[in-house]
C-alpha positions as CSV (number, residue, x, y, z in Angstrom):
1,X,32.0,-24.3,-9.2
2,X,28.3,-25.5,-10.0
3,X,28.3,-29.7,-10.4
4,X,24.7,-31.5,-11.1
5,X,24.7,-32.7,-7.8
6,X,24.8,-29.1,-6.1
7,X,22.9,-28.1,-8.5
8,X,20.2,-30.4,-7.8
9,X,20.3,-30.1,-4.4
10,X,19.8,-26.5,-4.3
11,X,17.1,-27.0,-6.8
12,X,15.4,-29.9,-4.4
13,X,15.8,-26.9,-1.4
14,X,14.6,-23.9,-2.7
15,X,13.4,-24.0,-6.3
16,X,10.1,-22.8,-6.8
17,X,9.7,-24.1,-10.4
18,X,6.0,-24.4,-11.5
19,X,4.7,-22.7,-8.3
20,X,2.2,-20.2,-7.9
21,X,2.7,-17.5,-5.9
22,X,0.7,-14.0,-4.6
23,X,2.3,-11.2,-3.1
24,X,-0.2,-8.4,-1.0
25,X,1.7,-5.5,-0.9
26,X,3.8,-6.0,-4.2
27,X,4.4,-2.6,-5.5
28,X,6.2,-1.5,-2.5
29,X,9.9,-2.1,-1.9
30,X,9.4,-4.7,0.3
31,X,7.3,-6.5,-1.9
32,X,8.2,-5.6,-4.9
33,X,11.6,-7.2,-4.3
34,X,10.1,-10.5,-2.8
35,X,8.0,-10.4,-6.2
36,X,10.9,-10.3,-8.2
37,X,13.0,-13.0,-6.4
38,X,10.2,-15.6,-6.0
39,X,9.8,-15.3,-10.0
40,X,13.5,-15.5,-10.4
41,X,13.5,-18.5,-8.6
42,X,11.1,-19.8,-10.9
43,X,7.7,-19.1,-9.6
44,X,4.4,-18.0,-11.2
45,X,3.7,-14.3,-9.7
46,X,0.6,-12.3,-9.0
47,X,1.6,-9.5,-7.7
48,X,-1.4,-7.8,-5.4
49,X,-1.8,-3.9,-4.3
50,X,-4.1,-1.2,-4.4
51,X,-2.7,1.3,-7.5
52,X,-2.3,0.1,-11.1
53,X,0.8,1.7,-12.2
54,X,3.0,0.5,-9.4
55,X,1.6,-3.4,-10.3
56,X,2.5,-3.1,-13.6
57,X,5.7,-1.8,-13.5
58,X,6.9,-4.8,-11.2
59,X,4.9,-7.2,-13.4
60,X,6.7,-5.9,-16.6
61,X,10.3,-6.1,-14.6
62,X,9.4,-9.7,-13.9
63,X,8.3,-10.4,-17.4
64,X,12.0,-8.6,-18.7
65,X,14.1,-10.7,-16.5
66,X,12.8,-13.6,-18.0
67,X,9.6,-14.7,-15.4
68,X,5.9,-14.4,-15.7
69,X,3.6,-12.3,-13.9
70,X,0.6,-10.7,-13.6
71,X,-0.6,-7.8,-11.6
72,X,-3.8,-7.3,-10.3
73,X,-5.3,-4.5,-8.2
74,X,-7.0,-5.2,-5.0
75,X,-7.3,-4.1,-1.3
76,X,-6.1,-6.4,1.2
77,X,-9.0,-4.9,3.8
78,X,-11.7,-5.8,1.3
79,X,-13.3,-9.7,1.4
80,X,-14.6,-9.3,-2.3
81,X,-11.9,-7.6,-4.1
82,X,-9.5,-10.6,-2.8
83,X,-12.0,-13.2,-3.8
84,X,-11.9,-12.0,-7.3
85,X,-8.1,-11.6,-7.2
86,X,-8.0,-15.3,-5.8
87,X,-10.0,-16.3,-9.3
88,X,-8.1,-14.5,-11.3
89,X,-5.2,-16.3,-10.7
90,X,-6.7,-19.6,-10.8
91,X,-8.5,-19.4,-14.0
92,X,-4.5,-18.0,-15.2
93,X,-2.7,-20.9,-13.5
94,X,-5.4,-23.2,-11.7
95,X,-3.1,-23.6,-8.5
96,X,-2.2,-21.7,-5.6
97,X,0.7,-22.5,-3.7
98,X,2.3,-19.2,-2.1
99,X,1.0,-16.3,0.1
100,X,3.1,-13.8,0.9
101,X,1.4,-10.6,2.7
102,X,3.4,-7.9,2.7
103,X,0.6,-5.2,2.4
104,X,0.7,-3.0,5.2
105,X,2.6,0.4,6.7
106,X,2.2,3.0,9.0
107,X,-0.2,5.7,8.9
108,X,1.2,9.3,9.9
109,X,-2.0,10.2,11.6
110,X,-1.4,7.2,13.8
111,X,2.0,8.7,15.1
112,X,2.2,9.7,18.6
113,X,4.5,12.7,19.4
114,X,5.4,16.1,20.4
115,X,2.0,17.4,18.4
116,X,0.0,14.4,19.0
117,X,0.2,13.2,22.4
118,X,-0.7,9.6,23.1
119,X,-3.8,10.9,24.6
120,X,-5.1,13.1,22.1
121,X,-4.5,10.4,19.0
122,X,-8.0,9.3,17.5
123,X,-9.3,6.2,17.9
124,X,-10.3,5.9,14.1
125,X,-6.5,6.0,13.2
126,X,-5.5,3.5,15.5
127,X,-8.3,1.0,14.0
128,X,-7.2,2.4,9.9
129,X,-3.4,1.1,11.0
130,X,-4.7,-2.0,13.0
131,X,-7.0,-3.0,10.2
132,X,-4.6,-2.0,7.5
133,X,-1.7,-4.3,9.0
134,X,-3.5,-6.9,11.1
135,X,-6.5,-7.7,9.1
136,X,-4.8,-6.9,5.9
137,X,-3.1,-10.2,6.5
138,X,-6.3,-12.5,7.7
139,X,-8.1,-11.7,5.5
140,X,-5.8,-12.6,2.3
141,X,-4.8,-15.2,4.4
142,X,-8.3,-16.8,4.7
143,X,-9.3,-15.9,0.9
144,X,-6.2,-17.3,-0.7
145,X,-5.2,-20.4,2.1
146,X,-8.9,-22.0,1.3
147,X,-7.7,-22.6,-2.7
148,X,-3.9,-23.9,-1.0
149,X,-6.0,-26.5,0.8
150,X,-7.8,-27.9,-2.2
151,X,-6.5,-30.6,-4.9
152,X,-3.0,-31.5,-2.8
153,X,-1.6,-28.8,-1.1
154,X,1.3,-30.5,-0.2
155,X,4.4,-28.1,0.4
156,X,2.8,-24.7,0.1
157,X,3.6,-21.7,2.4
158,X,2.2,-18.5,3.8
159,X,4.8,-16.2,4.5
160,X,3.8,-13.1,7.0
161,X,5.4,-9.9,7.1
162,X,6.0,-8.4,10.6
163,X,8.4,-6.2,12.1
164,X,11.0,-5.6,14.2
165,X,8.6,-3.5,16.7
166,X,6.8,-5.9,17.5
167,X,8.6,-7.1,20.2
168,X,10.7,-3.7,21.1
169,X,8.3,-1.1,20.0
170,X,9.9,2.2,18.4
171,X,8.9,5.6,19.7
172,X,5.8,6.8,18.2
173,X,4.4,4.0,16.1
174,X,2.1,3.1,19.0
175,X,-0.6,1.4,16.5
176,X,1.6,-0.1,14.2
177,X,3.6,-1.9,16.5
178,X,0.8,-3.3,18.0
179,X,-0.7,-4.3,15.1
180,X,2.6,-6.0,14.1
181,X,2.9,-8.1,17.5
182,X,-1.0,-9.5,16.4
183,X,0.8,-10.5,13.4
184,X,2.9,-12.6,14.8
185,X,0.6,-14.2,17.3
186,X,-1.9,-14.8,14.1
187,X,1.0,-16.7,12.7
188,X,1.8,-18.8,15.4
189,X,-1.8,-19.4,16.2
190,X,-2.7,-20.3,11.7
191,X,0.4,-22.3,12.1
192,X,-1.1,-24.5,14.4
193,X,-4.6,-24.3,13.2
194,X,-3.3,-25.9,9.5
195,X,-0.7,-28.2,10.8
196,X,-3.5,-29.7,13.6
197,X,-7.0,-29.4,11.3
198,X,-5.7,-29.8,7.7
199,X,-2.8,-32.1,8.1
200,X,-0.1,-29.6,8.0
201,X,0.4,-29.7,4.2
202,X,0.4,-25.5,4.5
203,X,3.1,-24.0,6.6
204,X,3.1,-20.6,8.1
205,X,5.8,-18.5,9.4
206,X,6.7,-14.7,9.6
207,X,9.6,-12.6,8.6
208,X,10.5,-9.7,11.3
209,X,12.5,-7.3,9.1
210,X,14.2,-3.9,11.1
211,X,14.8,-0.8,9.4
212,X,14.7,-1.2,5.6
213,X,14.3,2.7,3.4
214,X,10.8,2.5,1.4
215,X,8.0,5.1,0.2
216,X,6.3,5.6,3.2
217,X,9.3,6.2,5.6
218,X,12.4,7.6,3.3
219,X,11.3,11.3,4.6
220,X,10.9,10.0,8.1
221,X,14.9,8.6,8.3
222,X,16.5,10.5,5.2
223,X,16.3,14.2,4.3
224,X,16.1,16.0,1.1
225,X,19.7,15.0,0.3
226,X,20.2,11.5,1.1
227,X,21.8,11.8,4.8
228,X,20.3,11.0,7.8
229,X,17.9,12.7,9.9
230,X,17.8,12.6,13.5
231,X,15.0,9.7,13.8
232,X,17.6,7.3,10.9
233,X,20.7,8.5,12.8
234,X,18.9,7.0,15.6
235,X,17.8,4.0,14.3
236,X,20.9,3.0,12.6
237,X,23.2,3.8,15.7
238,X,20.3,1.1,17.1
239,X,21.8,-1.3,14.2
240,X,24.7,-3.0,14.7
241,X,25.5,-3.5,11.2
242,X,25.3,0.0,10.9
243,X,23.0,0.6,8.3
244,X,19.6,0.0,6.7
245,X,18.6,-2.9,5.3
246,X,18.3,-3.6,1.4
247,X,14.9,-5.0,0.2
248,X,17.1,-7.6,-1.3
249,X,18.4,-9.0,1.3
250,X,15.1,-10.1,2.7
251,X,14.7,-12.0,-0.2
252,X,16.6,-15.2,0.6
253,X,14.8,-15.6,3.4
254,X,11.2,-15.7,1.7
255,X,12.9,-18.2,-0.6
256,X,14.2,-20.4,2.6
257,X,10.6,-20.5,4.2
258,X,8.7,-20.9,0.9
259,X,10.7,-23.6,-0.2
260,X,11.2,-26.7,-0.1
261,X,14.0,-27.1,2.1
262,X,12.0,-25.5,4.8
263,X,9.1,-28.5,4.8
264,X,9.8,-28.8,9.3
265,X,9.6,-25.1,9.6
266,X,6.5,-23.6,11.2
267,X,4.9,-21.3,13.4
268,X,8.3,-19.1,13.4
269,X,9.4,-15.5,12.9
270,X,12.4,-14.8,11.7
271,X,14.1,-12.0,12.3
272,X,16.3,-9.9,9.5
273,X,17.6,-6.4,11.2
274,X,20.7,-6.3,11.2
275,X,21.3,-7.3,15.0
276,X,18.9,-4.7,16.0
277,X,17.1,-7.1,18.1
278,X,19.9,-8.8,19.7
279,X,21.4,-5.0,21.3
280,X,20.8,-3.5,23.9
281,X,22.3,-0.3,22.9
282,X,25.4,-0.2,25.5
């Protein structure tokens, strides 16, 4: 049963009412899903990636389930195209008050295995992953955290998106993983660099998520007809909730770190896999 006083304290926790938020990486499941549950919990949305149709399509589901959003197309590797994504949304909303990057993936010809040996995999597709995952969150980071720190940036967030892998690398994704553990030193390291230079009025903190199905990597643990291949039997036998996770259910968490509630969190990485972490497979 709802009262006014839970009600308001759930409001004073985690509402986002009246905030701004941008999303890197918004058209993918991932992001898409953190898109629609910051706007459902009442913020102001740009959602950010590199392909128009995608953008829309997450813009219009915002704007149908009763939020506002707008979608604009840039690349997270590319200084200018941010810039003009970071004035966009301040001459819609003049305000900036949450970063979320969850651009980034894997690249398949930065895979190590049985055709690509370790020593044989090119240096120019370890630095497209790298620069794709790692500097695809500085950069925004840098571009959109300068407008958090004007006027009074009291209570705004960036929210990192890392993996799993980064601290137990999977098989194969030699360059991703490794980008991914400089993702969460960069948020540890920005976490203290706000806090200690700007007064702390901009937290920072990561999410670590395991195995969750999207675009890029539904072939790679699912075959033609839904069931597992041998790489998601794997993983999910690597789970010990037994299962993939549902971009949905990283959404509570974004909400917790962004709101708030979570005004004494920072410089952390949270971790949302289902206990992969926490096995150790015996």
């Amino acid at each position: 049963m709802t009262t006014p006083e839970r009600d308001s304290y759930l409001e004073r926790s985690f509402g986002l009412g009246g905030r701004v938020a941008v999303i890197t990486g918004g058209s993918g499941a991932l992001g898409g899903a953190i898109a629609r549950g910051l706007a459902q919990a009442g913020a102001l949305v740009a959602v950010l990636a590199r392909r128009r149709g995608p953008i829309d399509a997450i813009a219009e589901a915002i704007a149908h389930e009763g939020g506002e959003a707008i979608g604009i197309e840039a690349d997270v590797t590319d200084r200018t195209q941010l810039e003009s994504a970071r004035e966009a949304v301040l001459k819609r909303w003049g305000r900036l008050d949450v970063l979320v990057n969850a651009a980034g993936g894997n690249l398949p010809e930065a895979i190590v295995n049985e055709s690509m040996p370790f020593f044989d995999l090119p240096a120019e597709a370890f630095e497209r992953a790298v620069r794709l995952n790692l500097l695809g969150t500085v950069l925004p980071s840098q571009v959109f955290a300068r407008a958090m720190n004007e006027g009074e940036p009291k209570g705004r967030s960036i929210v990192n998106i890392s993996s799993v892998t980064a601290r137990r690398p999977a098989s194969g994704v030699v360059a991703y993983a490794a980008a991914k553990a400089g993702v969460e030193n960069f948020t540890r390291w920005l976490a203290v660099e706000m806090a200690r230079r700007y007064g702390g009025h901009i937290r920072v903190n990561a999410i670590a998520p395991g195995f969750f199905i999207a675009e890029q990597n539904r072939a790679l643990l699912l075959d033609a007809e839904g069931g597992l291949t041998d790489r998601g039997k794997t993983v999910v036998q690597a789970t010990p909730a037994g299962r993939f996770g549902v971009p949905d259910e990283l959404v509570s968490t974004v909400l917790w770190l962004t709101g708030p509630g979570a005004s004494f969190v920072n410089g952390t990485v949270v971790t949302v896999d289902g206990g992969m972490d926490a096995f150790l497979g015996v």
